[in-house]
C-alpha positions as CSV (number, residue, x, y, z in Angstrom):
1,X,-8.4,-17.3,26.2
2,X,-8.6,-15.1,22.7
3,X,-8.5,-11.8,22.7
4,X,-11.3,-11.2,19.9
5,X,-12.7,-12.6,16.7
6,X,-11.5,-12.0,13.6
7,X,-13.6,-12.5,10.5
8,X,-11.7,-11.9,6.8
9,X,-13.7,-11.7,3.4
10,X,-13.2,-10.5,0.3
11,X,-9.7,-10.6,-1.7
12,X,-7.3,-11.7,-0.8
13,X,-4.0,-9.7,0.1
14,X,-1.0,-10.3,-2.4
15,X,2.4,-9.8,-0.4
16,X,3.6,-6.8,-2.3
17,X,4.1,-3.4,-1.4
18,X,0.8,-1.7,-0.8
19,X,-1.5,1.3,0.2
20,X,-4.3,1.1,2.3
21,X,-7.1,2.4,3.5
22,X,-10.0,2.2,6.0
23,X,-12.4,3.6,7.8
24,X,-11.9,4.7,11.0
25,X,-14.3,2.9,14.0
26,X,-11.8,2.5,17.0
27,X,-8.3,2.6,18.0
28,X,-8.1,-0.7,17.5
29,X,-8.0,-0.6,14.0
30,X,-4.4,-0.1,14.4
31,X,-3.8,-3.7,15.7
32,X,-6.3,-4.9,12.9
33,X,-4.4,-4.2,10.1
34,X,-0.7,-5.3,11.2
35,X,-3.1,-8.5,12.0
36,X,-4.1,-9.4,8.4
37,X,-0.4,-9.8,7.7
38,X,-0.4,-13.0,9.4
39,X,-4.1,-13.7,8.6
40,X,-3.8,-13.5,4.7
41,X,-0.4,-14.0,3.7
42,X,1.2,-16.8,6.3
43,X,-2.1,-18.8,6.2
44,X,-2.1,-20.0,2.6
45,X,1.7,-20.2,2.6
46,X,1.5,-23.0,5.2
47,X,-1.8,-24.5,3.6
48,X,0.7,-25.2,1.0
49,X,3.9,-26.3,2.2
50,X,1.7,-28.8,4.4
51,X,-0.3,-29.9,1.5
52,X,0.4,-33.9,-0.1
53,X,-3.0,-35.0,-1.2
54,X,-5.6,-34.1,-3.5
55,X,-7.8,-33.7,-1.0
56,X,-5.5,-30.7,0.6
57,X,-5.4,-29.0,-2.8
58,X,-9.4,-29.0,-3.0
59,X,-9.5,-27.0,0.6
60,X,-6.9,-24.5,-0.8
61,X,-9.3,-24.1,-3.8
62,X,-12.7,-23.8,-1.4
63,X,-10.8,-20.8,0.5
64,X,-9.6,-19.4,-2.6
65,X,-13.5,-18.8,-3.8
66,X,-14.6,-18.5,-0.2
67,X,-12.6,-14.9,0.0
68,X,-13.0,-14.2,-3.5
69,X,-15.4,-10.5,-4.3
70,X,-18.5,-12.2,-3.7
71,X,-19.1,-13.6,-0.8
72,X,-20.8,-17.1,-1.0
73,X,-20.6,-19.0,2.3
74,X,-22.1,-18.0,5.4
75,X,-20.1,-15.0,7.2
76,X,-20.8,-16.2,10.9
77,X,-19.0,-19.8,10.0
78,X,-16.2,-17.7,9.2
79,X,-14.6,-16.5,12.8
80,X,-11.2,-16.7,13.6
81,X,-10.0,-16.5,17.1
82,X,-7.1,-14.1,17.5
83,X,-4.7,-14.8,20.8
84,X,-1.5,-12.5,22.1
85,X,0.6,-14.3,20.2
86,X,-0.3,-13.7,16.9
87,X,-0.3,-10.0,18.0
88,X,3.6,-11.0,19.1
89,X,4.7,-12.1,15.8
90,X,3.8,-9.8,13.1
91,X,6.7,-9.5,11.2
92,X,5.9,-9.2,7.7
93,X,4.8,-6.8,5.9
94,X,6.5,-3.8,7.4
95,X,3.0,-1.6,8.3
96,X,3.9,2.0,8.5
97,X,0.9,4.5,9.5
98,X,0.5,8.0,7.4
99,X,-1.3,10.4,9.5
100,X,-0.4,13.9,11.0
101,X,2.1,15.1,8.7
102,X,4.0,11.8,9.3
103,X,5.2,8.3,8.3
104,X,4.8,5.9,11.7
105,X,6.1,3.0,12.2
106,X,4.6,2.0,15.3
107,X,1.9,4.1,16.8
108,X,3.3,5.6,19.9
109,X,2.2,8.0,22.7
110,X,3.3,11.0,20.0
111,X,1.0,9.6,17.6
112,X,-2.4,9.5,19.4
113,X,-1.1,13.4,20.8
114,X,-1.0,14.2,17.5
115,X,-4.6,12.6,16.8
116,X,-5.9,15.0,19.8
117,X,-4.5,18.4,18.4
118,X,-3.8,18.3,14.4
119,X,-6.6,19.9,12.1
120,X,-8.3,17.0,10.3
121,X,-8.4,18.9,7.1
122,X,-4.3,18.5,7.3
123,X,-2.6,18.4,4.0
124,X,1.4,18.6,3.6
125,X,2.8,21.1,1.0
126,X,4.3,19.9,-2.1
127,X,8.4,20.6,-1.0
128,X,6.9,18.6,2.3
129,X,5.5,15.6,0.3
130,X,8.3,15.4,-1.6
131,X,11.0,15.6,0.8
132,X,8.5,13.3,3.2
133,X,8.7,10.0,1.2
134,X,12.0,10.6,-0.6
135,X,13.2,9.8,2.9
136,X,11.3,6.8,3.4
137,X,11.7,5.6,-0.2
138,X,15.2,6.0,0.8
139,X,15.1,3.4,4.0
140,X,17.3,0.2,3.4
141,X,14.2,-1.7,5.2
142,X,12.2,-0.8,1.8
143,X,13.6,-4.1,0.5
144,X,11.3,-5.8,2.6
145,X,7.3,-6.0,1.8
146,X,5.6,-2.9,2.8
147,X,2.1,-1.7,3.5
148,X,1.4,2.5,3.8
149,X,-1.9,2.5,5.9
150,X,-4.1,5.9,6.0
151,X,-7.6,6.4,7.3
152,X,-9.3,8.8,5.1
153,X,-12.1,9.7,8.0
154,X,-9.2,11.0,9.7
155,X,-11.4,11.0,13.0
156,X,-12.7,7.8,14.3
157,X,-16.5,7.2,13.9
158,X,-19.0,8.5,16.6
159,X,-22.6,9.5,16.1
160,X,-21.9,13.1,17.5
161,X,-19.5,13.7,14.3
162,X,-21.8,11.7,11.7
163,X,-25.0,14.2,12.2
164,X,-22.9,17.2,12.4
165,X,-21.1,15.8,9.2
166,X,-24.7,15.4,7.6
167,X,-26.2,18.7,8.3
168,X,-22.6,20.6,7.1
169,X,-22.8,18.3,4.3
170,X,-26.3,19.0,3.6
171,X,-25.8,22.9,2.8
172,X,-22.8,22.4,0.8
173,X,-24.8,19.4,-1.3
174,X,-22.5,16.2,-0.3
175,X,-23.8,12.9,-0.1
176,X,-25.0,12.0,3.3
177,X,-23.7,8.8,5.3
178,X,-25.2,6.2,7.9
179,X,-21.9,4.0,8.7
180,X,-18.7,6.3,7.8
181,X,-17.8,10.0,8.1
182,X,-17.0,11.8,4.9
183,X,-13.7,11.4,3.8
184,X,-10.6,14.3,4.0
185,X,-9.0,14.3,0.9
186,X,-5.8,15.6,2.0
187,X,-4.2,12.9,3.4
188,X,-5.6,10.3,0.9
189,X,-4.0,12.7,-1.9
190,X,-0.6,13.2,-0.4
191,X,0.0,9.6,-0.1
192,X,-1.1,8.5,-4.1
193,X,1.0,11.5,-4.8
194,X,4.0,10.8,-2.6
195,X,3.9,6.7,-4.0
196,X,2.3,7.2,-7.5
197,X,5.0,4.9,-10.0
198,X,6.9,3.7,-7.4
199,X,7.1,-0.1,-6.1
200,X,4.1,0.1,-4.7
201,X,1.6,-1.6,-7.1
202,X,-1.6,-2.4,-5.1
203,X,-4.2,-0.5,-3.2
204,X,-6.5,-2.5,-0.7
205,X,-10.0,-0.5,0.4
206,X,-10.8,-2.3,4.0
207,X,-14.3,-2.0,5.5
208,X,-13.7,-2.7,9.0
209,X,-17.2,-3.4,11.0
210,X,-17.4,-4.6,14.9
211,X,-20.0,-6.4,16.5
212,X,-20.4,-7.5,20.1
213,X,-21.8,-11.0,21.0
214,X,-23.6,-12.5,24.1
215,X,-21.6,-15.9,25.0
216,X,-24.4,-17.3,26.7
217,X,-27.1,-17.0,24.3
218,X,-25.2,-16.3,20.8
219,X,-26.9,-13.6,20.3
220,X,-25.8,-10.2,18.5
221,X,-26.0,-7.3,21.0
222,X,-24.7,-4.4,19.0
223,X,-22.0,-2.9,16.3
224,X,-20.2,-0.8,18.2
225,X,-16.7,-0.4,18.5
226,X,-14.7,-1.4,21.6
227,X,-12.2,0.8,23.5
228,X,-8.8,-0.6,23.7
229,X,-9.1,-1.5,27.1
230,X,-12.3,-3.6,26.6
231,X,-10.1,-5.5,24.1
232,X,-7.4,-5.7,26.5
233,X,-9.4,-7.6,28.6
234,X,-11.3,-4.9,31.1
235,X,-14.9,-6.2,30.0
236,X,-17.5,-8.3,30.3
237,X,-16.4,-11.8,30.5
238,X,-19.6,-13.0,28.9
239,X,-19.4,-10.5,25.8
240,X,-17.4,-11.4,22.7
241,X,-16.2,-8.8,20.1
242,X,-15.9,-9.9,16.7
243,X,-14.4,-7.7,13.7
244,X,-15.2,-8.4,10.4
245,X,-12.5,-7.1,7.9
246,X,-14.2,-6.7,4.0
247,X,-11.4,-6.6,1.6
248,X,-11.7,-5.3,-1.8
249,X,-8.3,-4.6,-4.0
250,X,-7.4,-2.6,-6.6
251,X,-3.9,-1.9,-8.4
252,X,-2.5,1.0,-8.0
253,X,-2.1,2.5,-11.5
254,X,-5.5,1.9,-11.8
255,X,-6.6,4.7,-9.4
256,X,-6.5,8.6,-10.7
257,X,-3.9,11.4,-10.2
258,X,-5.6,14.4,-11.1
259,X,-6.9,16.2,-7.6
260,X,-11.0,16.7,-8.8
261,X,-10.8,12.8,-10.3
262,X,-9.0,11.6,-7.4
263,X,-11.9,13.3,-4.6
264,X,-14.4,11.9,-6.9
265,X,-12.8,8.4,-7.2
266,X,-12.4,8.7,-3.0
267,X,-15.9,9.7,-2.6
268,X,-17.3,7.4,-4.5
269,X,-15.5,4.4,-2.4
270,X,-17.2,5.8,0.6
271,X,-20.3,5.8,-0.9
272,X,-20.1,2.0,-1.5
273,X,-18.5,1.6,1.6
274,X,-21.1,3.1,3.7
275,X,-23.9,0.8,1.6
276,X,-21.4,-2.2,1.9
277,X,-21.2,-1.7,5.9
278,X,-25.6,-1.4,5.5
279,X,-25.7,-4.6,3.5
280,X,-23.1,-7.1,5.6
281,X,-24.5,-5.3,9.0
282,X,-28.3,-7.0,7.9
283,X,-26.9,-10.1,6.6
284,X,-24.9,-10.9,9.6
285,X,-28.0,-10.3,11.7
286,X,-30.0,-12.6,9.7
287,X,-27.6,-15.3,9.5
288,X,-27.3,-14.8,13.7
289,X,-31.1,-15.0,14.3
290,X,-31.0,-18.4,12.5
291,X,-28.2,-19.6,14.4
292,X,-29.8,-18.3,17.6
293,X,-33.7,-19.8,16.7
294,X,-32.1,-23.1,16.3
């Protein structure tokens, strides 16, 4: 039996050393990410080394356009079940985590302490940033592939934090959000800073949305996020989760340095973000009530 549904669109991931960042709807998002290292870069490899015919090459076109930035096929058709062992055998890219003053390489008890106590307007010092990625620059492992993963939100989503976001927000005249919390800039600017003309020469924007499926009927039940134990296994056996995992990649010289351009260049993502998450929440929706009325 899978574990969940993944669904992909959007670009596609190139296998060189990257940043990226998401919004923040559940602690699973951590096994998510590690996950698109087998889902976007192993996939096509094998497509190819398997590939003798024409007809082979035409398929590796269709998926080429299928995840390209606009999305022309129907979302729904394009679920991938995820089992333990692909969780088992991420290998490559090397995913670190930047959050709470640190570089992790695995998530561990420490880290989610950390989430429970650290000030989510946390931002490292410059001798701190400095000396911070020197050190990991400096790691023999760098020779491998390697992706710096940071969640801007800092706190996963909940409606509680949204409203009290929007009425903060409100007085000091920031844009107001339906799907995402505002983003902390602190974080997001300590890790351009820390890998700004280094080997890392992409940036990937991921827009991570859950939704939670009836078995029986097909039918869409709800977007919310699952706890990790719910994905584990301690649910309903006649509820599905699917995640669908947006794309959109930039390169990384292309993104700015200077602190007020770099808030505004952030804050502008999330604004697209939060009307990307709007606009694929309705169209998945519509394409389910068609599949369902059939």
């Amino acid at each position: 039996m899978h574990l969940f549904l993944v669904n992909i669109v959007g670009d596609r991931i190139e296998n060189e050393n990257a940043v990226i960042i998401s919004n923040h709807k559940s602690i699973v998002d951590h096994v998510i990410v590690p996950l698109l290292t087998r889902k976007t870069l192993t996939q096509t490899e094998e497509q190819l080394l398997d590939s003798d015919s024409e007809d082979d090459e035409k398929k590796i076109i269709k998926k080429d356009v299928k995840t390209g930035r606009k999305i022309r096929f129907k979302i729904l058709q394009n679920e991938e079940a995820v089992f333990a062992k692909d969780l088992s055998t991420i290998l490559i890219p090397k995913v670190t985590f930047f959050t709470w003053y640190k570089l992790w390489s695995i998530p561990s008890i420490d880290y989610f302490k950390h989430i429970s106590q650290a000030d989510e307007n946390w931002e490292m010092d410059g001798e701190t940033l400095v000396s911070t990625f020197h050190n990991f620059l400096d790691i023999p492992s760098l020779n491998l592939t390697q992706w710096v993963v940071t969640f801007p939100e800092v706190n996963m989503f909940t409606e509680k934090d949204l409203r009290m976001q929007n009425i903060l927000g409100e007085k000091h005249y920031l844009p107001p959000f339906e799907h995402v919390l505002y983003p902390r800039f602190g974080n997001f600017a300590n890790v351009i800073g820390g890998l700004y003309k280094t080997k890392y020469t992409r940036l990937y924007d991921l827009t991570l949305i859950y939704y939670n499926r009836d078995k029986r009927t097909g039918k869409i039940i709800d977007f919310k996020p699952p706890s990790l134990l719910s994905i584990l296994g301690v649910r309903d056996p006649n509820i599905e989760t699917v995640i669908l995992v947006h794309i959109a990649g930039k390169f990384f010289s292309h993104v700015p340095l200077k602190r007020n351009k770099l808030e505004k260049y952030l804050e502008s993502r999330w604004m697209k973000k939060d009307r990307l998450i709007a606009k694929l929440e309705k169209r998945i929706l519509k394409e389910n009530s068609k599949l369902v009325d059939v």
